[in-house]
PyMOL CGO cylinders between C-alpha atoms (Angstrom):
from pymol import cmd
from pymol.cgo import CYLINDER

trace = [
    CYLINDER, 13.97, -2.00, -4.07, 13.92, -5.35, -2.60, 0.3, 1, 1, 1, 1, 1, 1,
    CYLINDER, 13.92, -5.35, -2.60, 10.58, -7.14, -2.14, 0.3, 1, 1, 1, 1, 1, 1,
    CYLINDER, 10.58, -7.14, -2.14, 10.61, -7.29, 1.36, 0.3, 1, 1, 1, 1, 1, 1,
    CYLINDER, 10.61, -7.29, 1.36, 11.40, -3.72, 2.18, 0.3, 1, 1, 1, 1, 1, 1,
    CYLINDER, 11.40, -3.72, 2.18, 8.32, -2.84, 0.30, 0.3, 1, 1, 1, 1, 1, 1,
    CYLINDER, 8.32, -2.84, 0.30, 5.93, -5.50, 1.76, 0.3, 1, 1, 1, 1, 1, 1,
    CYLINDER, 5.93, -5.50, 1.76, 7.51, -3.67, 5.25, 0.3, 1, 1, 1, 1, 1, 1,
    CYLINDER, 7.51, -3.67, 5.25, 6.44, -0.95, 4.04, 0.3, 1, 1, 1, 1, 1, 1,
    CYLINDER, 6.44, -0.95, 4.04, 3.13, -1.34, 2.68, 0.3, 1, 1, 1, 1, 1, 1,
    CYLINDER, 3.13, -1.34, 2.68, 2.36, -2.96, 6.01, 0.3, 1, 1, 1, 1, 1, 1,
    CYLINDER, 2.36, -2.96, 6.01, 3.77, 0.02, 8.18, 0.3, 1, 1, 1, 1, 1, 1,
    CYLINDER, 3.77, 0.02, 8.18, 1.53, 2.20, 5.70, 0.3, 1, 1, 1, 1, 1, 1,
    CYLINDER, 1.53, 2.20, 5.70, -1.83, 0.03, 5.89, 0.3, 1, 1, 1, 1, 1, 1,
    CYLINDER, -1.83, 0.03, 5.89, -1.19, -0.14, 9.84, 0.3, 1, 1, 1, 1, 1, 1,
    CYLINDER, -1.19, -0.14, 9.84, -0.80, 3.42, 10.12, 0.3, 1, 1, 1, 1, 1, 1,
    CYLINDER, -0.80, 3.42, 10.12, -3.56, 4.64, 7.99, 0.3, 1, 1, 1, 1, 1, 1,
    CYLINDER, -3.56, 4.64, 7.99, -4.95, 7.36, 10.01, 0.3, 1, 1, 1, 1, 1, 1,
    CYLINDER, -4.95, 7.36, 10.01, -1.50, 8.62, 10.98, 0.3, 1, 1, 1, 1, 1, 1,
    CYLINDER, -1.50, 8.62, 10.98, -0.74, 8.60, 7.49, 0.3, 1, 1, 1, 1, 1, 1,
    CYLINDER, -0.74, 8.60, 7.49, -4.05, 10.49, 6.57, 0.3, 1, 1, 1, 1, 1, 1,
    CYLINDER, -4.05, 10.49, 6.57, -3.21, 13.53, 9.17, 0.3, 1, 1, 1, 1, 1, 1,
    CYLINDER, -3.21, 13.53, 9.17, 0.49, 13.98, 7.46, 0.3, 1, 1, 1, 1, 1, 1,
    CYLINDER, 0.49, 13.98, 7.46, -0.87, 15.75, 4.31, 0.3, 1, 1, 1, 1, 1, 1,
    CYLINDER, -0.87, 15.75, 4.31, -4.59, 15.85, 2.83, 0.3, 1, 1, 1, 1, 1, 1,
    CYLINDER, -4.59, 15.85, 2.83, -3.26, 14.59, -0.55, 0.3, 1, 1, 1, 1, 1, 1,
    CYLINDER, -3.26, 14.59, -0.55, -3.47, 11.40, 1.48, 0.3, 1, 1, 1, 1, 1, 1,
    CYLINDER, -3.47, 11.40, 1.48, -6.67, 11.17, 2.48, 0.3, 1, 1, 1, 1, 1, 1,
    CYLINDER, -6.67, 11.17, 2.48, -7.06, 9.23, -0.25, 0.3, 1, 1, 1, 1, 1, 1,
    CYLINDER, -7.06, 9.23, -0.25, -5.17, 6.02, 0.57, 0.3, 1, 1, 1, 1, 1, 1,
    CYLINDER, -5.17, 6.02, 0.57, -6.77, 2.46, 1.90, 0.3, 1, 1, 1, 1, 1, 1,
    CYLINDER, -6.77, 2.46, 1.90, -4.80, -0.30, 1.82, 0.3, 1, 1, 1, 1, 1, 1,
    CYLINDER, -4.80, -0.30, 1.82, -8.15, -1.59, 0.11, 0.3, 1, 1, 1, 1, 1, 1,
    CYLINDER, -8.15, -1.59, 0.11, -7.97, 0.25, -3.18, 0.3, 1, 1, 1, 1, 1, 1,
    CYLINDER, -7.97, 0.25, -3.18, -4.22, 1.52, -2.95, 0.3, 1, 1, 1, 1, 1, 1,
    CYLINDER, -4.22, 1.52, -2.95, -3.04, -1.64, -5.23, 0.3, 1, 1, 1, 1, 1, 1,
    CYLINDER, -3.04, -1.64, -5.23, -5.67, -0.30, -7.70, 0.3, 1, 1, 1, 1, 1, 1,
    CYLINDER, -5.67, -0.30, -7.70, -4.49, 2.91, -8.40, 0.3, 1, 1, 1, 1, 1, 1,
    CYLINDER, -4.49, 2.91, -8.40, -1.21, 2.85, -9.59, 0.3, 1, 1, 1, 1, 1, 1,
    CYLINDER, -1.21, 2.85, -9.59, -1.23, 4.26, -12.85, 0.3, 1, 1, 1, 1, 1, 1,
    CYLINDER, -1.23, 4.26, -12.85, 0.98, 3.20, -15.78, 0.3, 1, 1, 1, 1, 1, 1,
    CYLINDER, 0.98, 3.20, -15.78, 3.64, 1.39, -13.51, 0.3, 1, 1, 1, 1, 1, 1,
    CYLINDER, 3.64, 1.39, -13.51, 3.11, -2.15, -12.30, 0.3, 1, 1, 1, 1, 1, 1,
    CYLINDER, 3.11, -2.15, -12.30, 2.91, -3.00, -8.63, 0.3, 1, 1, 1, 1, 1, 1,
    CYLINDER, 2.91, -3.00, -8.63, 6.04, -4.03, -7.10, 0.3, 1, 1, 1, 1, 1, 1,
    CYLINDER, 6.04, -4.03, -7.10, 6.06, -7.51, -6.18, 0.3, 1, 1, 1, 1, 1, 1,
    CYLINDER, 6.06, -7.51, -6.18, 6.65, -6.76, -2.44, 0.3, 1, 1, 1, 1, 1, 1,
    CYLINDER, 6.65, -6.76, -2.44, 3.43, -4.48, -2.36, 0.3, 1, 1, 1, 1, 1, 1,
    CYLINDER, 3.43, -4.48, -2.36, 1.49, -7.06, -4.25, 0.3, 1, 1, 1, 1, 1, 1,
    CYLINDER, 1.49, -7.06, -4.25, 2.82, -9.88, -1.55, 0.3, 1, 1, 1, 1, 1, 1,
    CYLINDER, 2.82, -9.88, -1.55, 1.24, -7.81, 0.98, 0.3, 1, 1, 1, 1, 1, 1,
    CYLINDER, 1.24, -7.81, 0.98, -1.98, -7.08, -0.77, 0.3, 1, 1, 1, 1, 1, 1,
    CYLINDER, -1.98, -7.08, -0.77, -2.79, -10.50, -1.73, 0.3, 1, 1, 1, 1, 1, 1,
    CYLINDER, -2.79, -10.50, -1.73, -1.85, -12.01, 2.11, 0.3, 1, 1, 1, 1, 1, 1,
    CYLINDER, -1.85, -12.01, 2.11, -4.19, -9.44, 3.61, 0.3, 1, 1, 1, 1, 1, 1,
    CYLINDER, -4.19, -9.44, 3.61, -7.02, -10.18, 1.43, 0.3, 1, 1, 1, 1, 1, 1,
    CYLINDER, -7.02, -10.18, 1.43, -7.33, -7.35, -0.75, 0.3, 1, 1, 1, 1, 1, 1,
    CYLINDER, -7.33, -7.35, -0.75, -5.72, -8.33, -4.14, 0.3, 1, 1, 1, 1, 1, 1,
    CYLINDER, -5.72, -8.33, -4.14, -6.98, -11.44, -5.59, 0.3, 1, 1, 1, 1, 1, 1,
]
cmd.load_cgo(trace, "trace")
C-alpha cells in the first residue's frame, strides 16, 4: 500500500480516536501514542511511521 494512503490513514484513525473506540471494544485499546508500539512480528509501514514520527510520538 502506498505510503501516503497509510499516513492518511493513520491520521484519519488518530483524529478519530473516540469514534474509533465506540465501533468495537477490541479497540479500546488503540492511541495513536502506543499504536506504533504494538505491532507484533511485522514492521511498521513507512507511511504509519511518517505519521508517528511528525506527530511526536515515534522517535
Amino acid at each position: 500500500m502506498a505510503d501516503d494512503l497509510v499516513d492518511a490513514r493513520t491520521e484519519a484513525l488518530a483524529e478519530n480516536e473516540a469514534r474509533f473506540h465506540e465501533v468495537h471494544p477490541q479497540h479500546k485499546f488503540y492511541g495513536p501514542n502506543v499504536a506504533w508500539k504494538n505491532v507484533g512480528a511485522v514492521p511498521l509501514h513507512p507511511g504509519a511511521g511518517r505519521y508517528y514520527r511528525e506527530m511526536g510520538y515515534l522517535d
